[in-house]
C-alpha positions in Angstrom: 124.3 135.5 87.4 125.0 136.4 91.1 128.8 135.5 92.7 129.7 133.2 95.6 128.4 135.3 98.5 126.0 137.2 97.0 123.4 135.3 96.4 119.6 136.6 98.2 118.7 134.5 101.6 115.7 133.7 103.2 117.2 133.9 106.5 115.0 137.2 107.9 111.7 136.7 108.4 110.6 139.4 106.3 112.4 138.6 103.4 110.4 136.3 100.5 112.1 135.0 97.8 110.2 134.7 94.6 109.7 131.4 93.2 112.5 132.5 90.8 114.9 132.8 93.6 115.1 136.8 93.3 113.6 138.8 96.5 110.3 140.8 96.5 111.6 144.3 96.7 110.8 145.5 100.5 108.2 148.2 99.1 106.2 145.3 97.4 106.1 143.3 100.8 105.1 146.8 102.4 102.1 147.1 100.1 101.0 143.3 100.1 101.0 143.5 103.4 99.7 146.6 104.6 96.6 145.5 101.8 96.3 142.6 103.8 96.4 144.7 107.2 93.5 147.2 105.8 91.4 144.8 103.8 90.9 142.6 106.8 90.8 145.8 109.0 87.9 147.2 106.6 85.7 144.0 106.7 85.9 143.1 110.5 84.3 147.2 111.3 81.7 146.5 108.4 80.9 143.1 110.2 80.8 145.3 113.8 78.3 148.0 112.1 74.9 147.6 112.2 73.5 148.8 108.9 71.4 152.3 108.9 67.6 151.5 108.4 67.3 154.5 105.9 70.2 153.5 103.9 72.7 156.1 104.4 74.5 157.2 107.9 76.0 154.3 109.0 79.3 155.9 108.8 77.9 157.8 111.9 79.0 155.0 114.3 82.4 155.4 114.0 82.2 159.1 114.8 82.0 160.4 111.2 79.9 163.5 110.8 76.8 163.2 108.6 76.8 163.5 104.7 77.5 167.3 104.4 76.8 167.2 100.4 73.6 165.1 101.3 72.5 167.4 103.8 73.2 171.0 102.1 71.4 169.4 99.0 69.3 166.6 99.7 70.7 164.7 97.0 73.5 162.0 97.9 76.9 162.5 97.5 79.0 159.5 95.5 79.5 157.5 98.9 76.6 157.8 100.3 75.0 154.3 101.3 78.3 152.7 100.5 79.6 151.9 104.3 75.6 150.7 104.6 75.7 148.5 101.7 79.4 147.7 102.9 77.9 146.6 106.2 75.0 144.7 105.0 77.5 142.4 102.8 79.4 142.1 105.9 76.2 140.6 107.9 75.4 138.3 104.9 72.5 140.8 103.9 73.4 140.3 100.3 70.1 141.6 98.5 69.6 144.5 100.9 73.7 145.3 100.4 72.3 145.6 96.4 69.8 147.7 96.7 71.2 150.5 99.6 73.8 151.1 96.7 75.3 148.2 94.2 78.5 149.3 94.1 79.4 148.9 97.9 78.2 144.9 97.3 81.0 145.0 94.6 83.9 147.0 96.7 82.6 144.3 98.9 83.9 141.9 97.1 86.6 143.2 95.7 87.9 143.9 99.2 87.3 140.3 100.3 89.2 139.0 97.1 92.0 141.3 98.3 92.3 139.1 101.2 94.1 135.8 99.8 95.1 137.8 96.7 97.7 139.7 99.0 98.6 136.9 100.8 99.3 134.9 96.9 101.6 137.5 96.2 103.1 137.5 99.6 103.8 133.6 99.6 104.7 133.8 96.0 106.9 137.0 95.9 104.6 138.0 92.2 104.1 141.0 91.5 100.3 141.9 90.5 101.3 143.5 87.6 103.2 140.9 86.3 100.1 139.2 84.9 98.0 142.4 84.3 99.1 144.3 81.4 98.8 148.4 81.8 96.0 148.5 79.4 94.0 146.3 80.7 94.6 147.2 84.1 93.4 150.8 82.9 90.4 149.6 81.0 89.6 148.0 84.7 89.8 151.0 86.9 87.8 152.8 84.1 85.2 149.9 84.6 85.3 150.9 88.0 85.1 154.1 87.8 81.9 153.8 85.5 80.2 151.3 88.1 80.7 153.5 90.7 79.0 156.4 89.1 76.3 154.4 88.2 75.9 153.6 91.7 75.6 157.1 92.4 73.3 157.4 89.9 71.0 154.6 91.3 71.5 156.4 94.9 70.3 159.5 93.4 66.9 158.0 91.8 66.0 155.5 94.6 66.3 158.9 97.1 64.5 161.2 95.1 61.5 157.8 94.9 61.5 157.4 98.5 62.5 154.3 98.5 62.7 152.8 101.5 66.2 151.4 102.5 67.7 153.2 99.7 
């Protein structure tokens, strides 16, 4: 219980309140936000790429040197083809985004769920971990993780084929 002139205001415009009248601590509204910030950020440069042909280097047109790893041993490294995929899903190039490397069509859209997910717990002043317990959230990013070396996996066979676009 707060006392008579104490009590949290909404009178700053960076300040939310949470629906149970207590403020989002400022770091919270830092990190919702700056998610917001890069999460857009990220998918309006996939949407300016245009997606490599060979299925890696598209990286390249932001100034990025070429795959090192890739080039001092011909097999990819574990992000190679994901700004390619990345960009494909940006263009609406859904199957293609699938097969230059499946895990870039998921950061995909994981990155595009970040989008109103920041701006929920913005609005809201919830904090994601209030729903997600720690066990679950680690069983998640060990999902991830998993998916994302299977994706390198797939990179590794589909170059070694020839495929093309892979």
């Amino acid at each position: 219980m707060t006392s008579r002139g104490t009590e949290p205001t909404n009178l700053s415009p960076t300040i939310r309140l949470r629906s149970d009248g207590r403020m989002l601590p400022k770091h919270s509204r830092q990190t919702y936000g700056a998610m917001l910030i890069v999460c857009t950020g990220v998918l309006a440069v996939a949407r300016w790429l245009t997606p490599s042909a060979n299925g890696v280097g598209t990286h390249e047109q932001l100034g990025l040197p070429p795959c090192q790893f890739l080039q001092w041993t011909g097999i990819p490294c574990p992000n190679c083809g994901l700004t390619t995929s990345f960009a494909h899903a940006a263009h609406f190039h859904f199957v293609e985004s699938f097969f230059t490397q499946p895990f870039g069509l998921l950061a995909f859209f994981l990155t595009i769920a970040a989008v109103p997910t920041s701006l929920y717990y913005l609005r809201t002043g919830k904090t994601w971990h209030a729903g997600l317990s720690r066990r679950t959230a680690n069983r998640l990013m060990y999902l991830l993780f998993a998916l994302y070396l299977l994706g390198w996996g797939y990179k590794i066979v589909t170059m070694r084929l020839g495929f093309i676009g892979s």
